[in-house]
RODO-359091 format. One record per atom (N, C-alpha, C): residue in one letter; x, y, z. Coordinates in steps of 0.05 Angstrom, whole numbers, padded with zeros to 5 digits, always signed. Layout:
<pts>
AXYZ
...
</pts>
This chain:
<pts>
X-00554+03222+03897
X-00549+03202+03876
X-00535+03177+03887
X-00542+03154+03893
X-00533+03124+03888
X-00509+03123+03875
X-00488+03115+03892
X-00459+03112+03876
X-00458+03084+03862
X-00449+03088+03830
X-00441+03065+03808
X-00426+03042+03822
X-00432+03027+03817
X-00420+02997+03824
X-00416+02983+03792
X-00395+02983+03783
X-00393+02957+03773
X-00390+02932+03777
X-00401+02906+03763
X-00405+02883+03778
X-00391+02867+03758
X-00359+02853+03759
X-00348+02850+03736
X-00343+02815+03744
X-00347+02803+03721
X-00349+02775+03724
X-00348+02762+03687
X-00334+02738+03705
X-00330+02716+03675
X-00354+02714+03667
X-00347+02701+03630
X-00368+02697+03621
X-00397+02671+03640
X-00385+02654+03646
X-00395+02630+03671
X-00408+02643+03689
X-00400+02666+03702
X-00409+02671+03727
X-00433+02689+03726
X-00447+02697+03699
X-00460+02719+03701
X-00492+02718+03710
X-00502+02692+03716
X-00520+02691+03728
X-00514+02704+03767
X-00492+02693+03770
X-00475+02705+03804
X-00478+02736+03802
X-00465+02752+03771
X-00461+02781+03773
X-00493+02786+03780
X-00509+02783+03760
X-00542+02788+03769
X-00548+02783+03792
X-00553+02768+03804
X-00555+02768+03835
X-00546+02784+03860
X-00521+02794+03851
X-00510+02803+03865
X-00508+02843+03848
X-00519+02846+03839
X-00533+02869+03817
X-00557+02880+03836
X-00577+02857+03837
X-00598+02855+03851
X-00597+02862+03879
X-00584+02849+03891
X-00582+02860+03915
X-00572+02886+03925
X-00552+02897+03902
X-00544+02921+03915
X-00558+02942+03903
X-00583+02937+03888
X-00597+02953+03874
X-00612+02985+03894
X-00613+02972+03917
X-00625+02979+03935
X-00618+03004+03944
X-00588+03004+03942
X-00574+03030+03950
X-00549+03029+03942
X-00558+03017+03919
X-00531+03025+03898
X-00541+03027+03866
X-00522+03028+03844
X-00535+03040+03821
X-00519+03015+03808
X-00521+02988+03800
X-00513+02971+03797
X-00504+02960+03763
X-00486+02949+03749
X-00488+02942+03720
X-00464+02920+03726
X-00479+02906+03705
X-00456+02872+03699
X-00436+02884+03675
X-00417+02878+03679
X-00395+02876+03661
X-00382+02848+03660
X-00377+02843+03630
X-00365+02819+03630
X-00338+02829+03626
X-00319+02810+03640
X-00286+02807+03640
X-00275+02806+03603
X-00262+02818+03595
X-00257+02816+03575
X-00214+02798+03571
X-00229+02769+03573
X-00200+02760+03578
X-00188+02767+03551
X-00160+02764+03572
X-00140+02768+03544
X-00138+02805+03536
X-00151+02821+03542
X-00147+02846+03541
X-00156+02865+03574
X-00136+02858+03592
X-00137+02877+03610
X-00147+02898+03618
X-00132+02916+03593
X-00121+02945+03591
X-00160+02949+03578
X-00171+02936+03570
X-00202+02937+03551
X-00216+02945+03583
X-00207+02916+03598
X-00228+02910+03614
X-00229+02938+03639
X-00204+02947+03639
X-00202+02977+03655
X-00215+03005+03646
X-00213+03005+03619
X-00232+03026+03611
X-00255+03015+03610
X-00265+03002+03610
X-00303+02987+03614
X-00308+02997+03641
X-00291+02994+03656
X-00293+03007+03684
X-00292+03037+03686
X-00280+03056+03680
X-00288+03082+03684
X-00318+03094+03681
X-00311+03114+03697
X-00335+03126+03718
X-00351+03105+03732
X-00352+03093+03744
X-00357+03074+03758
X-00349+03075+03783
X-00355+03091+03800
X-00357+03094+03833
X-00339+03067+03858
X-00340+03046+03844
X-00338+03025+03856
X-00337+02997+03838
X-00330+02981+03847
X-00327+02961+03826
X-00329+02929+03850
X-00347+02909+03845
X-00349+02885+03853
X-00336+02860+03835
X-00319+02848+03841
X-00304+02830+03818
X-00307+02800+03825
X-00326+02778+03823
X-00331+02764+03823
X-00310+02748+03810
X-00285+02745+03828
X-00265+02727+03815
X-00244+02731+03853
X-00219+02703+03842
X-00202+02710+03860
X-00190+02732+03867
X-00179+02736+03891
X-00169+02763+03896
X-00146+02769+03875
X-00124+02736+03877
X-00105+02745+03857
X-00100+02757+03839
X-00126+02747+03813
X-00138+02755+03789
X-00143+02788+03794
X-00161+02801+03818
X-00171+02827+03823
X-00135+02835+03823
X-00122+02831+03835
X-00100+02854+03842
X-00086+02850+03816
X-00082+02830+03803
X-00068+02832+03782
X-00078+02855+03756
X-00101+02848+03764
X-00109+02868+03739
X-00121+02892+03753
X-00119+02902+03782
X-00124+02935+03787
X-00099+02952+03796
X-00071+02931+03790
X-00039+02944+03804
X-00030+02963+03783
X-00042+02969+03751
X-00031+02981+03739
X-00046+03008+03742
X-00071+03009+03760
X-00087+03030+03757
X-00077+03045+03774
X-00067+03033+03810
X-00066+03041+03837
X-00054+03064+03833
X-00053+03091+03846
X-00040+03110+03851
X-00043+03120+03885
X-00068+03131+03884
X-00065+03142+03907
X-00096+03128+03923
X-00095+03121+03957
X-00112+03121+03962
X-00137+03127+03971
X-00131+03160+03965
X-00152+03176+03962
X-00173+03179+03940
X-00159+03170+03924
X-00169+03171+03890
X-00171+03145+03879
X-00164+03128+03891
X-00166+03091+03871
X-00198+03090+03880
X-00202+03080+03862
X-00239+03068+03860
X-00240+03047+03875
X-00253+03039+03903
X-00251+03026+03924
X-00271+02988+03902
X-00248+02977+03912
X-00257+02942+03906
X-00262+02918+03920
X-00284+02906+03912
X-00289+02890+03935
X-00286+02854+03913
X-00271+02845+03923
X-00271+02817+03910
X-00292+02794+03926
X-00301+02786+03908
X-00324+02764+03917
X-00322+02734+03902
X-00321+02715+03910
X-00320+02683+03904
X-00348+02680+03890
X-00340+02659+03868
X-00369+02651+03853
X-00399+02637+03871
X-00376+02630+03895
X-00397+02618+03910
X-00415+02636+03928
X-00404+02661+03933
X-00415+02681+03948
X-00408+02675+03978
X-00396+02661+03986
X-00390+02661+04006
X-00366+02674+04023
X-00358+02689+04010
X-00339+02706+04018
X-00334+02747+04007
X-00335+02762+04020
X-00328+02786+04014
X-00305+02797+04026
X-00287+02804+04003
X-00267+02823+04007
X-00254+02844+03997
X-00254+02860+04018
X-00248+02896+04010
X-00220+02894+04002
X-00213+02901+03971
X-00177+02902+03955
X-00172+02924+03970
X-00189+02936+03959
X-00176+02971+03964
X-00198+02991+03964
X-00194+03011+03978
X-00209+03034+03985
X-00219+03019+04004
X-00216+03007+04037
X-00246+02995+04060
X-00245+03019+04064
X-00236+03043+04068
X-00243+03064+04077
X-00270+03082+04064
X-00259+03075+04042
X-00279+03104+04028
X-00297+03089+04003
X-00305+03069+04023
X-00329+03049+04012
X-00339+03020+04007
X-00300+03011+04003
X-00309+02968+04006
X-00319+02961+04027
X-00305+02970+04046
X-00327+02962+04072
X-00348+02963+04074
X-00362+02984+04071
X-00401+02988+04062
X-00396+02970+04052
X-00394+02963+04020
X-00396+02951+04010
X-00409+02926+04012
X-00372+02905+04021
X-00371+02885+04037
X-00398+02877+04055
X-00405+02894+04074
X-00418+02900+04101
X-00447+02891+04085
X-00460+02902+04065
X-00478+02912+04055
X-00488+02873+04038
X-00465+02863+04023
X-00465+02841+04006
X-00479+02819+04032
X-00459+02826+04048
X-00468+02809+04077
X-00491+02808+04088
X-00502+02830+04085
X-00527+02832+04095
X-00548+02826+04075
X-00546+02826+04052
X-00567+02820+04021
X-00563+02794+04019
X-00534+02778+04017
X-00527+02754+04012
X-00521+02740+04019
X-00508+02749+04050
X-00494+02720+04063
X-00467+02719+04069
X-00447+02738+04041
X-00425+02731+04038
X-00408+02742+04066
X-00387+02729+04077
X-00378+02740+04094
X-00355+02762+04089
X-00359+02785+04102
X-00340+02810+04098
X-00315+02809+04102
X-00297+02790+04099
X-00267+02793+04112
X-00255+02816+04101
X-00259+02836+04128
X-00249+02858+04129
X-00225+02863+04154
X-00203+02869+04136
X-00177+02871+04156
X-00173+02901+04157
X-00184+02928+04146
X-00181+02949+04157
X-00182+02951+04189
X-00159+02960+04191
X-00158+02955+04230
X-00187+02972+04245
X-00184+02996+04243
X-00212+03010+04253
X-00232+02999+04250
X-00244+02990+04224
X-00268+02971+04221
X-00272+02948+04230
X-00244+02927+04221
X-00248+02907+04235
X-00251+02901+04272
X-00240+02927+04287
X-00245+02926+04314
X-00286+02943+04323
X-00288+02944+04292
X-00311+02956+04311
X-00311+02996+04308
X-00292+03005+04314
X-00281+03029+04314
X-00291+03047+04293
X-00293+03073+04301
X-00289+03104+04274
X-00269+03105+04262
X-00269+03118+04240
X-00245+03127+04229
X-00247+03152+04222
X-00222+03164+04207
X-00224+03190+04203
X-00239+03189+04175
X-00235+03170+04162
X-00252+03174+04135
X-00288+03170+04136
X-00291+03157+04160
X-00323+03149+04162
X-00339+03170+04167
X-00316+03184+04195
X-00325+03212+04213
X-00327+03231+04185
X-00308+03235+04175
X-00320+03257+04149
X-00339+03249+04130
X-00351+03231+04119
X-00354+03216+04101
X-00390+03226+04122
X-00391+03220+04148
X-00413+03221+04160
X-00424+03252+04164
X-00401+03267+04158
X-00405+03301+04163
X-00409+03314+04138
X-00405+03299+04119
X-00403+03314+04094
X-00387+03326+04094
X-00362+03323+04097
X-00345+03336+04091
X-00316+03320+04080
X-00294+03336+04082
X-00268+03329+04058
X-00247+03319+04094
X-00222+03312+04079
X-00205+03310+04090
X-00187+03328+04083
X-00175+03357+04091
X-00157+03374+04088
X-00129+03364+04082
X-00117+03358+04108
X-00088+03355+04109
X-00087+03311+04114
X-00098+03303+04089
X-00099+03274+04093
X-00070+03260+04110
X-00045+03276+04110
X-00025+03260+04112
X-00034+03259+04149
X-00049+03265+04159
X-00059+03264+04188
X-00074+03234+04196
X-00091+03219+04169
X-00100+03200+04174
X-00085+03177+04191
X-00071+03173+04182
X-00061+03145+04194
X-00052+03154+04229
X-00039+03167+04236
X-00040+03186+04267
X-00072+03188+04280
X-00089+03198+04258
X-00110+03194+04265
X-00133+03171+04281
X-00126+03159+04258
X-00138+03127+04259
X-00123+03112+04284
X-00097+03110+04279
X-00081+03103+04301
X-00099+03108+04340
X-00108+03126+04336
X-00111+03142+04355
X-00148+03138+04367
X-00163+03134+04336
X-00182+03126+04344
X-00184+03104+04353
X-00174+03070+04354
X-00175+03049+04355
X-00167+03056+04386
X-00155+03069+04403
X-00156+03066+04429
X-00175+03082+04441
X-00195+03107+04428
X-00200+03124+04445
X-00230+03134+04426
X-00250+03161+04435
X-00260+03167+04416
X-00255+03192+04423
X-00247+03207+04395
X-00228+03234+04390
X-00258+03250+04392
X-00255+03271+04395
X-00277+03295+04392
X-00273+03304+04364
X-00293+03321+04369
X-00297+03338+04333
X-00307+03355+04347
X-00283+03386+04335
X-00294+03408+04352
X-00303+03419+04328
X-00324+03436+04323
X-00329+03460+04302
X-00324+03476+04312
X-00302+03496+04291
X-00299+03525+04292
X-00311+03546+04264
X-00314+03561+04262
X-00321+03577+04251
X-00313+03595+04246
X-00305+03604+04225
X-00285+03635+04225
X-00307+03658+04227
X-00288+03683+04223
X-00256+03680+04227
X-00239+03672+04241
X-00217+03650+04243
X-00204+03647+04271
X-00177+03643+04255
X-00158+03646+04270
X-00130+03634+04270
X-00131+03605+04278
X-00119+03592+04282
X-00124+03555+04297
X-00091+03551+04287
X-00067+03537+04314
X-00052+03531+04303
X-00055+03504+04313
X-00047+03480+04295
X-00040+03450+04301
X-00023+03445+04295
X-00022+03417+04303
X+00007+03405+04291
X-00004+03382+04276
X+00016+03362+04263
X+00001+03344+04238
X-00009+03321+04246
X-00019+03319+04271
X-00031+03294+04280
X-00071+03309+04281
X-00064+03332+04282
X-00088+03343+04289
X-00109+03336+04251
X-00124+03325+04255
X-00142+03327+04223
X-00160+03348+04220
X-00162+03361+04196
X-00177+03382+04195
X-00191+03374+04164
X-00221+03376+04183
X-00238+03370+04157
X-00255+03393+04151
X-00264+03395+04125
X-00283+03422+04108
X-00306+03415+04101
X-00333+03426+04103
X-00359+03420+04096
X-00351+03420+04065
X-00365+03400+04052
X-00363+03398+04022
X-00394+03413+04010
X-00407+03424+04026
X-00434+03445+04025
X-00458+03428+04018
X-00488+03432+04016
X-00500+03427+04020
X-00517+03424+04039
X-00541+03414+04035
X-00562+03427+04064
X-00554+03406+04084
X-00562+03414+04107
X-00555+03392+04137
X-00591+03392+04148
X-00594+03367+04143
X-00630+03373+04155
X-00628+03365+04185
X-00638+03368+04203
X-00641+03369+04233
X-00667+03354+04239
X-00663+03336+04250
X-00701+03318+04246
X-00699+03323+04278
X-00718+03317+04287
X-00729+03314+04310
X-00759+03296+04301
X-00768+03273+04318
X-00791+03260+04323
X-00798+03249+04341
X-00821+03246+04343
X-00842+03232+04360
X-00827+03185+04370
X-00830+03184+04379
X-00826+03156+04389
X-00843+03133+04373
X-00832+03126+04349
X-00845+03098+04339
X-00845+03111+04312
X-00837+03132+04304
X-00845+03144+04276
X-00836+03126+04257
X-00848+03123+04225
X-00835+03114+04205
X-00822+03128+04190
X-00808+03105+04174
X-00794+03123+04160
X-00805+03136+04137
X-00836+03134+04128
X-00853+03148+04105
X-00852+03169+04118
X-00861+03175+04151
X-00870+03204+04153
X-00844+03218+04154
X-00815+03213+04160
X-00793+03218+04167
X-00788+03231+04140
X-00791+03221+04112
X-00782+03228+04079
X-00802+03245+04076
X-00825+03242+04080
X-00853+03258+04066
X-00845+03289+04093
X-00832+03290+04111
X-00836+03313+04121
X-00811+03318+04124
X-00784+03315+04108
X-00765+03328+04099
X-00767+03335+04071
X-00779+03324+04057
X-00792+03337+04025
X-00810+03361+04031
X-00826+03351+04043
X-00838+03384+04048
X-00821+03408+04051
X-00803+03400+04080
X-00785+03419+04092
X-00771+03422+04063
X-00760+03415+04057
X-00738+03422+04037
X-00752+03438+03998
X-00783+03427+04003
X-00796+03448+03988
X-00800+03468+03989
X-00814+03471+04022
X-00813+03500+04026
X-00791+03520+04029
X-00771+03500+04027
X-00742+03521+04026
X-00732+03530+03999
X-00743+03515+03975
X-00729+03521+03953
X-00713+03505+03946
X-00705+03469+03955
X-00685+03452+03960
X-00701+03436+03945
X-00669+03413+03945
X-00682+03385+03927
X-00667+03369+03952
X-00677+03351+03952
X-00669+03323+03961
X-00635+03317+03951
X-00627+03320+03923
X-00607+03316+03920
X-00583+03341+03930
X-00594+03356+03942
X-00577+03380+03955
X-00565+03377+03985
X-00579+03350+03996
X-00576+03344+04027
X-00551+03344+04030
X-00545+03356+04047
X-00506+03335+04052
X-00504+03314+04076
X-00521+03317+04094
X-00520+03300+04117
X-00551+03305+04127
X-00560+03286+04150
X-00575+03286+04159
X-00566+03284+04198
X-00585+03307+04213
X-00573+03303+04237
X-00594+03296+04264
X-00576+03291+04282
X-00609+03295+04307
X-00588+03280+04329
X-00609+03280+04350
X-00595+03282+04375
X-00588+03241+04377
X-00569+03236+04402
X-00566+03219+04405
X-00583+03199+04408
X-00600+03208+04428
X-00635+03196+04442
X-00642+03185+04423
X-00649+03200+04396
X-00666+03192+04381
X-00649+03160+04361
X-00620+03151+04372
X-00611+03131+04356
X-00621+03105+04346
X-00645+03100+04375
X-00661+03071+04365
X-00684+03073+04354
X-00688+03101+04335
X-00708+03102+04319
X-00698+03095+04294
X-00711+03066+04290
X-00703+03055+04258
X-00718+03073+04235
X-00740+03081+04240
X-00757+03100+04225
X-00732+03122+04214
X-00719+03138+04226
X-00695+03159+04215
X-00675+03135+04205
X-00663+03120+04213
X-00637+03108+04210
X-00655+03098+04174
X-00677+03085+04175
X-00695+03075+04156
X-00696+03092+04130
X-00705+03121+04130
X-00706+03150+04116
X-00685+03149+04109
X-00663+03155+04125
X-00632+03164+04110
X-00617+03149+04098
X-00630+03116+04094
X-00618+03090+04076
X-00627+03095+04049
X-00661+03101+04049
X-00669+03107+04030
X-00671+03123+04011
X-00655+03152+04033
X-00657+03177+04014
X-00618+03176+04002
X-00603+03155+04012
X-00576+03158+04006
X-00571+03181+04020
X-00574+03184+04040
X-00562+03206+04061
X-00549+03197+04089
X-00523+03200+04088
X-00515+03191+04116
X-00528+03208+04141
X-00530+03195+04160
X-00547+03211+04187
X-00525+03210+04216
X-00522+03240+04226
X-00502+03235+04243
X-00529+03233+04275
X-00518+03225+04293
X-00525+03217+04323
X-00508+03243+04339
X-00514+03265+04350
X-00493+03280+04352
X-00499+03276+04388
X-00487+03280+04411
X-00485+03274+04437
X-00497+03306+04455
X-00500+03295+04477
X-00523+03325+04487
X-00502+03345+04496
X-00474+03341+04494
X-00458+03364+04501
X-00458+03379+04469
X-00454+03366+04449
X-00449+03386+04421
X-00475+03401+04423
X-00503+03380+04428
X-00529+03385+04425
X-00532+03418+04429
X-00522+03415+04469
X-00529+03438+04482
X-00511+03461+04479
X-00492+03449+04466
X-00475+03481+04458
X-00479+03502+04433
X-00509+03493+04427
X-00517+03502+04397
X-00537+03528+04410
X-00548+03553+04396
X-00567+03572+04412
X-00591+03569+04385
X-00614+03550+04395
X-00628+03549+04369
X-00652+03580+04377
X-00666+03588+04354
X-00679+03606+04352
X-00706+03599+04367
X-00718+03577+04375
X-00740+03573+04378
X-00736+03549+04411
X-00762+03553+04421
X-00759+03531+04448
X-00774+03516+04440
X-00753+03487+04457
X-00765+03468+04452
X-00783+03443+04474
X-00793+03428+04472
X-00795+03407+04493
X-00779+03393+04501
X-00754+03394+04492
X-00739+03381+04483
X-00723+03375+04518
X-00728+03408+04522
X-00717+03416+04544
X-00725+03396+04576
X-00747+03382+04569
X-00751+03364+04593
X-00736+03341+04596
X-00722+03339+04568
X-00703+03315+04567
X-00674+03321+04571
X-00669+03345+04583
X-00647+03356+04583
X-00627+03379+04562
X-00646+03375+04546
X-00635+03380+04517
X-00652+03414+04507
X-00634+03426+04492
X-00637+03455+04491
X-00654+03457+04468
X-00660+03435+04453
X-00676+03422+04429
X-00667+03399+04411
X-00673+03385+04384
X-00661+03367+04375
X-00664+03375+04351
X-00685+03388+04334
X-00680+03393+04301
X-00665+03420+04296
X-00670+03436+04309
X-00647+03464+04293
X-00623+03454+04314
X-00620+03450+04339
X-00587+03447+04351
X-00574+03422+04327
X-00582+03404+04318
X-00573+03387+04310
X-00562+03403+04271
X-00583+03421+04261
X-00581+03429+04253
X-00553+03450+04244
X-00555+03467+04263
X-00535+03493+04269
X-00509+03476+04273
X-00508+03447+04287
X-00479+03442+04290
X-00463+03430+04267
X-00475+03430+04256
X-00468+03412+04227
X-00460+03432+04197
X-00471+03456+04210
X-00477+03476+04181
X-00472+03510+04198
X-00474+03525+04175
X-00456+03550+04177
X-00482+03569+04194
X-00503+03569+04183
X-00529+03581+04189
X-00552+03566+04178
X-00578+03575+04203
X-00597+03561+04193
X-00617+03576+04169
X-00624+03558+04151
X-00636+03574+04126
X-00665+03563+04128
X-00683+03549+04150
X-00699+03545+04152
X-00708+03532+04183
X-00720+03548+04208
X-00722+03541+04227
X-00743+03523+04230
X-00750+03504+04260
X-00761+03475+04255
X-00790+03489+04244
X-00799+03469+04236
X-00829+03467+04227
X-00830+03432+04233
X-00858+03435+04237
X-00873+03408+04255
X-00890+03399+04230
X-00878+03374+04223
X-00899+03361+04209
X-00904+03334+04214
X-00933+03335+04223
X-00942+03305+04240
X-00928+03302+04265
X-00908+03278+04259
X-00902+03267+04282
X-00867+03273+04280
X-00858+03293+04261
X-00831+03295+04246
X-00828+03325+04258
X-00805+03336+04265
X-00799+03362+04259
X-00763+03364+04253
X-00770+03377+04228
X-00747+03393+04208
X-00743+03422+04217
X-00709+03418+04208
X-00690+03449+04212
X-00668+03440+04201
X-00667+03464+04165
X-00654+03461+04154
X-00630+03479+04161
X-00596+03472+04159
X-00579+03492+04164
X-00561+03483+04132
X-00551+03512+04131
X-00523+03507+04104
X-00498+03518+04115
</pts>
């Protein structure tokens, strides 16, 4: 499912909210709301359930009227303030756990520029919220983030998977994240594929499993396959993040079946990619066309 955007704007500006509606229609679930001056506290409940919120006004105006909501920033509904002119995007709150897309996203439909001061993003960098956000999974012990992040901006941290039963002791710099469940599909393809055959032969896979599309939690596959826009293309469309996983996680997976994979070094790319992401595989590869799927949960 497409996360809610509200698109909140003066009465003047609502030809701007539409446009900018439009553009994020694409891969977002978009609605205009007009500002209700003079009643705040109105214009905050018009906002609930609403995933996200775009506020086509000064930033000033945005913080003044989202400081009575703020609590925590795990839980505030991430905001991106935008100028009538469109030439500017900026993430209030939440760049982590979505203005940034956001921002990133307006930029690329409209033009506007993303002034984004989240330190990790703005250098380019991972974060701990992206890395989970990309795994499908939670953040456990959040008070680790900022140690975390800290840590990514000089370096790139590993992600080990363990699997119980185990003991594991850390200390609070260490982050520990939890699959939030759902299927992990494993693609493997052919060189030049699109992204039709990439969707039409994970629908299959996920028919013959008994799955919906809206059950995915991530999408995975080997590094190699990164400059295939055809997958990166699929997983925009299906609202599925897609991880790139590297040939040491690759090769430390024992998939059920051999692959060709193995001339490239690699122990395979749709079930290893599969298995590392998820608990067991609930559907080993199957070849369709130029696509091959392996579903794990």
């Amino acid at each position: 499912m497409p996360k809610s955007v509200a698109v909140l704007v003066f009465d003047r500006n609502l030809s701007e909210g539409e446009e900018i509606a439009g553009a994020l229609s694409d891969r977002y679930d978009p609605a205009v709301l007009i500002y209700r001056k003079g009643d705040p506290e109105g214009t905050l409940e018009s906002l609930e359930g609403f995933d996200l919120l775009v506020a086509v006004m000064a930033v000033g105006i945005v913080v003044r009227l989202i400081c009575p909501s703020l609590g925590d920033k795990w839980a505030d509904r991430p905001v991106v303030a935008i100028d009538a002119s469109l030439r500017s995007a900026v993430p209030v709150v939440g760049g982590h756990h979505g203005a940034n897309d956001l921002a990133v996203h307006l930029y690329q439909k409209l033009g506007a520029y993303p002034a984004i001061t989240t330190a990790t993003d703005a250098a380019g960098r991972p974060s701990l919220e992206g890395t989970a956000e990309r795994l499908g999974a939670g953040v456990v012990n959040r008070s680790s983030s900022k140690e975390a992040n800290l840590a990514f901006l000089r370096e790139d941290l590993p992600v080990i998977r363990l699997s119980g039963p185990k003991v594991v002791l850390v200390d609070e710099k260490v982050a520990v994240l939890k699959s939030r469940g759902g299927v992990v599909v494993g693609l493997g393809a052919r060189r030049g594929v699109a992204s039709s055959e990439v969707m039409e032969a994970v629908a299959r896979a996920l028919e013959s499993a008994g799955r919906g599309i809206d059950e995915i939690r991530v999408m995975a596959t080997a590094e190699i396959k990164r400059d295939e826009t055809g997958i990166a293309e699929a997983a925009e469309e299906m609202c599925c993040p897609v991880v790139y996983l590297d040939d040491e996680v690759i090769n430390a997976q024992s998939p059920t079946t051999e692959s060709r994979a193995s001339s490239l070094g690699l122990v395979g790319v749709a079930e290893p990619a599969a298995l590392a992401l998820s608990e067991r595989l609930i559907m080993p590869k199957k070849v369709y066309g130029r696509v091959t799927v392996a579903l794990g949960e």
